[in-house]
N, C-alpha and C positions, 0 to 999 in steps of 0.2 A: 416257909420253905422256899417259896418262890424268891424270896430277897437275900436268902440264903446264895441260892445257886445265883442270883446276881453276880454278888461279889467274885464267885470264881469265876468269873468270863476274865479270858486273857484277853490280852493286847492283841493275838495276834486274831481270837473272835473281833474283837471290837474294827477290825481295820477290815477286817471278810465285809462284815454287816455292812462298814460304812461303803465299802468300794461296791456293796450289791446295790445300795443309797445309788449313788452316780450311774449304775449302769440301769437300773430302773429309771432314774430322769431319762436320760439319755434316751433311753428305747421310748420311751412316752415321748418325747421330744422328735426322735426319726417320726415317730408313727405319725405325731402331727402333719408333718410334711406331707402325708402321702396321703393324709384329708380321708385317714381310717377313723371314722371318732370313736365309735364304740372300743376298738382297741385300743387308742388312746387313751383313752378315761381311763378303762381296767390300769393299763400299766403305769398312768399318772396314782390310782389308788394302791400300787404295788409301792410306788415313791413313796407317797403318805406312810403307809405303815412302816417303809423301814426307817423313814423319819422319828415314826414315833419309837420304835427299837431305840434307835441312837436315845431318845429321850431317855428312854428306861435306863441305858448304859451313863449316861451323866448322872444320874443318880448313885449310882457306884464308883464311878470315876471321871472326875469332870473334865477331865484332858483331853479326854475326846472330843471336847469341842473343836479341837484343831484338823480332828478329822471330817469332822460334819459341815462345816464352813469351806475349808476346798472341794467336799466333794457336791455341796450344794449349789457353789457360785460358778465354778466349773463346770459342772451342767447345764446352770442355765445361764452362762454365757456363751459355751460354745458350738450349741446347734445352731445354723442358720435355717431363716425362712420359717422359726415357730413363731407360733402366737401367742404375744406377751401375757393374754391373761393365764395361759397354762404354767409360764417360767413363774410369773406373778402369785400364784396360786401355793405353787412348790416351795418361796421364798416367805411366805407366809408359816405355811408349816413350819419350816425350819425357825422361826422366830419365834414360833409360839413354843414347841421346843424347849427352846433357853429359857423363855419366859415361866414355865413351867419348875425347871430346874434351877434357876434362881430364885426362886420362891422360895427352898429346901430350907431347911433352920443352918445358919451359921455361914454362907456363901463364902471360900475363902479368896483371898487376892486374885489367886492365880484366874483362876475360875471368872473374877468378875472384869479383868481386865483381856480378856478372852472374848467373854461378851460381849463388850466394848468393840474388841475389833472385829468379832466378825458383824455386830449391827453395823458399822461404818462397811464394812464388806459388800452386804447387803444393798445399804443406801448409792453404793456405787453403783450396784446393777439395777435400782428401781430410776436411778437417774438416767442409767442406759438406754431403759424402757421410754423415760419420757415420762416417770412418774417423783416429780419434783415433791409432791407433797408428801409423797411417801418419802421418798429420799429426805426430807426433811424432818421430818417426824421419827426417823430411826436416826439423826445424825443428832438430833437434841437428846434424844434417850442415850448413848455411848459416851456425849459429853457431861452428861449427869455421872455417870457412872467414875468416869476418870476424874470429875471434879471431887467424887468423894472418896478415891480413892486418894486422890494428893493431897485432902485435907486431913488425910489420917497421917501423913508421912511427906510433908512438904518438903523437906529437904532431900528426899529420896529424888535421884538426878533421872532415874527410868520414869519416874511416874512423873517428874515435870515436864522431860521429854514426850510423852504419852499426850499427858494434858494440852502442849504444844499442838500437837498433831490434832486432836479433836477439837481445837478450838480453830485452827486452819481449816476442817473439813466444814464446820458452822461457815464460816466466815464464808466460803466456796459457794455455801448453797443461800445466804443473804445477798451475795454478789449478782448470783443468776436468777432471781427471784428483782434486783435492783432495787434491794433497800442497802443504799451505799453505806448510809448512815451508820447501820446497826452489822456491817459489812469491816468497816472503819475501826469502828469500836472492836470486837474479837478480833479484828488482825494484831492490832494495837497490843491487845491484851496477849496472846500470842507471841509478838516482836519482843514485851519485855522479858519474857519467860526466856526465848533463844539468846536473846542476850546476857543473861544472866549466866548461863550454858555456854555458851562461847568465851566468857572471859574464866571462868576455872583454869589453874594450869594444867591441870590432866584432861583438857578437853579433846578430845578428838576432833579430826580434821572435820567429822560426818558433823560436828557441832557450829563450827565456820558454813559447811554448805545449809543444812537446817536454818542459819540466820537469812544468810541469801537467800531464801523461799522468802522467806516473814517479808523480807524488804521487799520485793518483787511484787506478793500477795498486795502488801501495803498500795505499792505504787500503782499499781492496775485497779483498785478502787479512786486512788487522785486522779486518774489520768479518764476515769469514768465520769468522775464529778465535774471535771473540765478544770480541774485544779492543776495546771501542765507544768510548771516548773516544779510543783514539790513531788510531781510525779518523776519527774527527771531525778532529781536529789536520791529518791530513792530507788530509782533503777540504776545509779551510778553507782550507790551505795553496796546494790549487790553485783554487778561486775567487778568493784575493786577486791569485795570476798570471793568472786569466782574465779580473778585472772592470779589468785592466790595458790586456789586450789587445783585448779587444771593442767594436766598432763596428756603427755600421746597415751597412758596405759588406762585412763579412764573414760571412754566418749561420752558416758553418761554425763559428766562435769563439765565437760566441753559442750555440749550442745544447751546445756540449762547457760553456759557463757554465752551463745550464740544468740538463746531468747532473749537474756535483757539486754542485750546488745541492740537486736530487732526494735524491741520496747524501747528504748532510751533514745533509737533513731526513728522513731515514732513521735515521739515527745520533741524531737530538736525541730525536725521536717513542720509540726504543726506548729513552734515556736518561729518559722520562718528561717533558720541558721538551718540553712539547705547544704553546705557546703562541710559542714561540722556531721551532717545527719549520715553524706553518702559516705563520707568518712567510716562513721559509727557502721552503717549497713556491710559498708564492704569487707569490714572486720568482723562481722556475723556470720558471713558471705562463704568467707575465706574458711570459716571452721566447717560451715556445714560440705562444702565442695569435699576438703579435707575426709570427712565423715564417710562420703558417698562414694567415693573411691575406695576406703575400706570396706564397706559396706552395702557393696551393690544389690542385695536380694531385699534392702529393704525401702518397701514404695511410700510410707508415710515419709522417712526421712529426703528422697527426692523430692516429694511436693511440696516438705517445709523447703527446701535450695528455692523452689521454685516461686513462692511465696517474698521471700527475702532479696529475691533477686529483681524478683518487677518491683519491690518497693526502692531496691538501687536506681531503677527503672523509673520512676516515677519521678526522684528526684533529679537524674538525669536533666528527662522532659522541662522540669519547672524551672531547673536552670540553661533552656534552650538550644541541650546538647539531642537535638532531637534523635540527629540518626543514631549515636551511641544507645540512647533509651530504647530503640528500634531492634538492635540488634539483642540488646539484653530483652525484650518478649520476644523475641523467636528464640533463643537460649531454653527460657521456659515455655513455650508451646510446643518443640520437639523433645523436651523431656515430660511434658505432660499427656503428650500422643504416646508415647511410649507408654505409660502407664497405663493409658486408655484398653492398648494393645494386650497387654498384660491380664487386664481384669476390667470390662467397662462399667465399673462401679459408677452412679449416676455423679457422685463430686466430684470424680474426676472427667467424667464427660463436661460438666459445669466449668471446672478450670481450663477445660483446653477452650470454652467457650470467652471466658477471660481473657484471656491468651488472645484468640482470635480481635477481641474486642479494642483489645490494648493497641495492636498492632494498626488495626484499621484507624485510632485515635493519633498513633504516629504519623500514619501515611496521609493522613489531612490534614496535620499538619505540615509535612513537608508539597504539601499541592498535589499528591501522588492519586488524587480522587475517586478514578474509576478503581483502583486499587486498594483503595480504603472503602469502595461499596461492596465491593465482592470479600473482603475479612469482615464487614459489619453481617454482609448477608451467611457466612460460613457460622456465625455466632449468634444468628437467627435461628438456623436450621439448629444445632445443638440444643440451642433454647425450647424448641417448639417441640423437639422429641423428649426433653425431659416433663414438659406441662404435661404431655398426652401421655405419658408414664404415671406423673405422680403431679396431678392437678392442685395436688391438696399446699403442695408445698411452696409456701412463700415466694422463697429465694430461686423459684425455678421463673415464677413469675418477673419477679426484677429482672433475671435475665434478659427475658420475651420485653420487657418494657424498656429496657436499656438498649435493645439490638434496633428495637422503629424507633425510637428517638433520635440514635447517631445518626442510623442511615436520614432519617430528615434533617440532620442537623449539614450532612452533606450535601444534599438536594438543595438545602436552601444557600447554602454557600457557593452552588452554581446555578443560581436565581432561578430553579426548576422551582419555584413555587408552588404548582398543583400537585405534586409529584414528595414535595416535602409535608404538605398540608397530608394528602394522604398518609402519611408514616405518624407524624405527629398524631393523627387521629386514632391511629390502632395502636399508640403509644398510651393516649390516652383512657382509650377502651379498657385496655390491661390492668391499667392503672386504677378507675376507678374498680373493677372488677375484685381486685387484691383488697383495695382501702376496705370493702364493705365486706368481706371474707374472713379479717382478722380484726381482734379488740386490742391489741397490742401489735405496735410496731404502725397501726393510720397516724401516725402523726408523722410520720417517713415518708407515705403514702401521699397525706396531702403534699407534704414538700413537692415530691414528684409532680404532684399534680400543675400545681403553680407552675413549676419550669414549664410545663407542656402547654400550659397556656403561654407562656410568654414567649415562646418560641412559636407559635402557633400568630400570633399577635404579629410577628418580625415579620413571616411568609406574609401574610395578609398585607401589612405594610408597603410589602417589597411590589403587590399589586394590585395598590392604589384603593386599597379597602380599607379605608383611613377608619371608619366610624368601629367595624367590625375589630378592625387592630385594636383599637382605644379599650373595645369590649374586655376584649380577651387582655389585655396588658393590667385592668382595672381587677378582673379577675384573678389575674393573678397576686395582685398586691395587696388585695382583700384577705385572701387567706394567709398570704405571708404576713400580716398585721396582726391575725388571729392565733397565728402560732408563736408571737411573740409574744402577746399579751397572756398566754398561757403558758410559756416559759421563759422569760425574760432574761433568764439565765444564761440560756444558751447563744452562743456567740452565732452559732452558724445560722442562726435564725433571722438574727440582728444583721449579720452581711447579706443573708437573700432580702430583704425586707430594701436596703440602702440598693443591692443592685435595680432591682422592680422601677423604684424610684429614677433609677437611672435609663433603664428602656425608657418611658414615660416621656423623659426628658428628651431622648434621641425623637421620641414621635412628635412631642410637639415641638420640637427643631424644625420637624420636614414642614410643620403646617406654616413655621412661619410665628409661632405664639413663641415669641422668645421668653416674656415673661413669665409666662408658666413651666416653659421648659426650665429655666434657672432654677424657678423656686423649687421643682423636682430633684435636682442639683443640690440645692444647699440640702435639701431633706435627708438624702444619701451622703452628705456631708456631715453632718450632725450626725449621723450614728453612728458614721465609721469614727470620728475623731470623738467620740466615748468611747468605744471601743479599745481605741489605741492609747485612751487617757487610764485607763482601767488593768491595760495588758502593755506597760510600758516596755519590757523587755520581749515583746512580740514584735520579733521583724515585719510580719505578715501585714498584720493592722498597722502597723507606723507605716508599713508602704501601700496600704491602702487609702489612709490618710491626704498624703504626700501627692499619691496619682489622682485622687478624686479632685485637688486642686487644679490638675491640668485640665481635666476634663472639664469644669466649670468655666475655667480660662476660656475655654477653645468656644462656651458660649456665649462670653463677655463680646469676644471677638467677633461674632456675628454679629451680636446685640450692638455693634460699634463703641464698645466700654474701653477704648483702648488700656487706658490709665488703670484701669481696676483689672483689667487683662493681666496685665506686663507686672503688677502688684501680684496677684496671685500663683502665676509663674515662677515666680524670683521666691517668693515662702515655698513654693512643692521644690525645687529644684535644690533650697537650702534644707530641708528636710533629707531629701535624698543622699545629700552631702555625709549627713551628721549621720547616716546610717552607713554610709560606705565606710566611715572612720571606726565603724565596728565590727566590717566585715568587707575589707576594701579588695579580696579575688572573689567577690561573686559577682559573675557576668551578668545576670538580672538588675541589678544596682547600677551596674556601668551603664546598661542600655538604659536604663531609666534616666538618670544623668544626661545623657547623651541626646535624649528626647527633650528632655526642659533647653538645654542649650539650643537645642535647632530651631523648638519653635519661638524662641527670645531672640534667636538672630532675626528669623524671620518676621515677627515684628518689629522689630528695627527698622527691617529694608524695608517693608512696607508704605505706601503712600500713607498718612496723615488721613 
C-alpha cells in the first residue's frame, strides 16, 4: 500500500518536499550561527529526514535527483559562518541517499548520469570545506560511473563529453593533491576525447571552448613539473581556440582568453623573453579592464585586473622601467583598497598588503628609501592583523615574514646595520615558526630560511663581524645544498645554491682570500652554466650564465689575473651578444652589453 501511494506523488509533491529539504538545511545552518546547538541538531535532524523522503521519492521517480542536489548543495554553500562538520554531515546524507537508490534492480542512464553529477557536485563543496579526500573519493566514484556509462555507448557524443568532464574533475584533484604524474596522464586522456569532439562537423562552438580547457588543464600540470616551454605550446594552443571563439556578447570566453593569456605570460616571463611576456600580459590586461567597466558590481573579477596587472608590473620592473611598474601597483592597491572598503574579506586585506609591498619594492629601487620603509611598514601592519585573526594560516604568515625582511633589506642598503639585523631576526622568527607548523610547503620555508641567513650574514659583514658573517652565509648554503640534493630537479634551488656560493665569494673578497673567493665563483659558475646547458632556450640562465663571467672577471682583476680577466670578459660580453640577436629591444641585454664594454675599456686604460 505504501508503494502504491509512492507512485502517486506528483511533481509538484516531490519539489514541496525537496524545497522543505533546503529550507530545513538552511534553518539548521542560520541556527548554527547563532551557537543554538540543541536547536541546531533538532533542525539538522528535520534535514535528515527529508533527505531521507527525497530517498523514498527516487525510488519512484529518479529525476528527482535534479531536485535534491541543488537543494542540498545550495544549502550548504550558501550560509556563512557555519560549521563545516554540520554542511558535511548534511552532504553525507544526501549521498548515501543516491547510494541507496542506485542499489534498486535495473538503474537506468538517466538516473546514473545524474548520480555522477551531483557526486562531482558534492565533491566540489567537500573541496570548498578543505575536505580534499573526500573530494577525492566522490570524484573517483562519478568517474566510474561515466566510465561505464561510455563503455556501453561510446560513440554517444553526450557521454563522451560527460566522460571529458569527469576525467577533468580527477585530473583537478591529482593536481591539488601534486601527483602531476597521474594529473598528466587523465588530462591527456581527456585532451583526446575533446579532440575527437572538436573535429566532427556538427561540432559546436561549446566543443572548440571544451578543448581550450583540456589544453590549459594540460599546460598547468607542465608548467607545474617545470616543464615551461611545452607549458607554453599548450597554453598557445588554447588561446589560438579562444581568440576563435570570443566576442563582446560572451565575457564568459573572453576572460577564460584573458587566463591563458596570463598563463602563457607566465611561461615567457619565466623563459626570460620579458618583452614577448608584457606583450602577452597587457593583451590579458586589456580584456579584463574591458570586463570591469561592464561589470562593476563584480569584486572577484577587479582582483583578477589586479592580479594581471602587477604581473605587467613585474615585468616592467625586470626590464628596468621602474617608475612605469610603480605606477601600475598603485593602479592595483587603489582598486584593491576599494574592495577592502566594500567587504574586508581577509584576501583582500592580504592583497592590498601585496600591493603595499610591491610598491615599497619600487621605491627602493628607485633610492626613494624613507618612502619604501613606511609601504613595507603599511604591509606589516595588514600582515600582523591577519596573523592575530587567523594564526593558523600559512600565507598570512609569509606575509609577516616578507614585510621584516624588506624593511631589513632597506636598513641594510643604508648601512643601518643594527636596525637591519633586527628585522632580519623577526624575519627569521616567523620563519622558522611557519617551517615547524606545517608538513607541506617547509621546504618553501627552509628557502626562506637560507635568504635570511644570508642577508643576516651581509649586515654582520657590513660591521666588521667577519667570523659571525662567514657563520651565517655557511648556514645558508648548507641548507640550500640540502634542498638540492632532494630535489635536483628544481632550477630555483640550483640558482639559490650558485648565488650562496656568490655571497661567499663577495666575503672572502673583503678578507683579502682571493683564492677562495674565485673558487666560490667558479662553483656558482658550474651550476648556472648546467643550467643554461639544459634550458637552452631560457633567456634567464643564458643571462645568468654570461654575468656570472663578469662577476669572476672582476675577481681575476683583484687577484691581478689580467689576461684571464680581459678572457673572460670578452666570452660573457659575446654571450650577451648572441642573446640580443634574439631579442635585440630588451633594455636588460642592452645594459648588460653595455657593462662588458665599460669594464674592457677600462681595462684597457688601466696600468699593466
Amino acid at each position: 500500500m505504501s508503494s502504491l501511494r509512492m507512485k502517486m506523488i506528483t511533481r509538484h509533491d516531490l519539489i514541496v518536499i525537496v524545497l522543505t529539504t533546503a529550507v530545513a538545511l538552511a534553518t539548521g545552518l542560520y541556527v548554527w550561527t547563532k551557537i543554538d546547538l540543541q536547536r541546531a541538531r533538532l533542525a539538522e535532524q528535520d534535514a535528515s529526514t527529508n533527505v531521507g523522503r527525497v530517498h523514498d521519492l527516487l525510488t519512484a521517480d529518479r529525476t528527482a535527483l535534479d531536485y535534491l542536489v541543488q537543494a542540498v548543495v545550495q544549502s550548504s554553500r550558501s550560509a556563512e559562518a557555519t560549521p563545516a562538520d554540520a554542511q558535511d554531515r548534511i552532504l553525507l546524507a544526501a549521498e548515501k541517499a543516491m547510494d541507496l537508490a542506485a542499489a534498486l534492480p535495473n538503474p537506468d542512464s538517466y538516473f546514473l548520469r545524474n548520480q555522477a553529477a551531483a557526486l562531482t557536485e558534492f565533491a566540489t563543496t567537500f573541496s570548498v570545506h578543505g575536505k580534499q579526500a573526500k573530494r577525492h573519493e566522490l570524484t573517483v566514484k562519478a568517474l566510474a560511473i561515466l566510465r561505464a556509462l561510455h563503455s556501453k555507448a561510446p560513440d554517444d557524443v553526450g557521454r563522451q563529453r560527460d566522460l571529458s568532464v569527469g576525467l577533468e574533475k580527477l585530473g583537478d584533484s591529482f593536481l591539488e593533491q601534486g601527483d602531476f604524474a597521474k594529473a598528466l596522464d587523465i588530462y591527456k586522456e581527456g585532451l583526446d576525447l575533446r579532440l575527437r569532439l572538436a573535429k566532427a562537423d556538427d561540432a559546436p562552438q561549446s566543443a572548440a571552448h571544451d578543448l581550450s580547457v583540456a589544453h590549459e588543464r594540460t599546460g598547468d600540470v607542465l608548467a607545474a613539473q617545470g616543464k615551461t616551454i611545452e607549458a607554453l605550446q599548450a597554453y598557445e594552443r588554447s588561446i589560438a581556440l579562444r581568440e576563435g571563439l570570443t566576442g563582446e556578447n560572451n565575457p564568459s570566453w573572453q576572460y577564460d582568453l584573458s587566463q591563458s593569456q596570463e598563463r602563457a605570460g607566465d611561461m615567457l616571463a619565466r623563459l626570460g623573453r620579458l618583452s614577448t611576456a608584457l606583450t602577452t600580459y597587457k593583451a590579458s590586461q586589456a580584456i579584463r579592464e574591458r570586463l570591469t567597466a561592464s561589470v562593476e558590481s563584480s569584486p572577484p573579477l577587479v582582483r583578477q585586473l589586479a592580479v594581471v596587472r602587477d604581473k605587467s608590473a613585474d615585468v616592467l620592473a625586470a626590464l628596468g622601467q621602474t617608475a612605469d611598474a610603480l605606477e601600475f601597483y598603485k593602479a592595483s592597491l587603489r582598486a584593491r583598497e576599494n574592495l577592502v572598503r566594500i567587504n574586508p574579506v581577509a584576501e583582500w586585506v592580504h592583497d592590498v598588503g601585496v600591493s603595499q609591498g610591491n610598491i615599497g619594492r619600487m621605491l627602493t629601487e628607485l633610492g626613494r628609501l624613507p618612502e619604501a620603509v613606511a609601504a613595507f611598514s603599511q604591509a606589516l601592519l595588514s600582515a600582523e592583523k591577519l596573523v592575530q585573526a587567523e594564526p593558523a594560516v600559512p600565507a598570512w604568515k609569509r606575509d609577516l615574514y616578507i614585510a621584516h625582511l624588506r624593511i631589513g633589506e632597506i636598513y641594510l642598503a643604508q648601512n643601518e646595520d643594527a636596525k637591519a639585523l633586527e628585522a632580519f631576526d623577526k624575519a627569521l622568527n616567523v620563519a622558522n615558526i611557519a617551517r615547524a607548523g606545517v608538513a607541506l610547503g617547509a621546504q618553501d620555508w627552509q628557502r626562506e630560511i637560507a635568504i635570511v641567513y644570508e642577508r643576516m650574514g651581509s649586515a654582520m659583514a657590513h660591521q666588521g663581524q667577519v667570523s659571525q658573517a662567514l657563520e651565517h652565509m655557511k648556514k645558508s648554503l648548507k641548507i640550500r645544498q640540502k634542498l638540492v640534493d632532494a630535489s635536483p630537479e628544481i632550477a630555483a634551488l640550483q640558482r639559490d645554491l650558485a648565488f650562496s656560493n656568490e655571497s661567499l665569494a663577495a666575503l672572502m673578497q673583503k678578507q683579502g682570500k682571493f683564492s677562495e673567493a674565485i673558487a666560490n665563483m667558479e662553483a656558482s659558475r658550474s651550476i648556472l652554466n648546467a643550467l643554461a646547458e639544459t634550458a637552452s632556450v631560457n633567456i634567464s640562465f643564458q643571462r645568468d650564465a654570461a654575468l656570472v663571467l663578469g662577476r669572476l672577471a672582476e675577481l681575476e682583476i683583484a687577484a691581478k689575473s689580467r689576461a684571464r680577466a680581459e678572457a673572460l670578459l670578452r666570452q660573457g660580453r659575446d654571450q650577451i651578444v648572441r642573446l640580443r640577436a634574439a631579442d635585440e629591444a630588451n633594455p636588460t641585454l642592452v645594459r648588460d652589453q653595455a657593462w662588458f664594454d665599460a669594464k674592457l675599456s677600462d681595462l684597457k686604460k688601466s696600468p699593466s
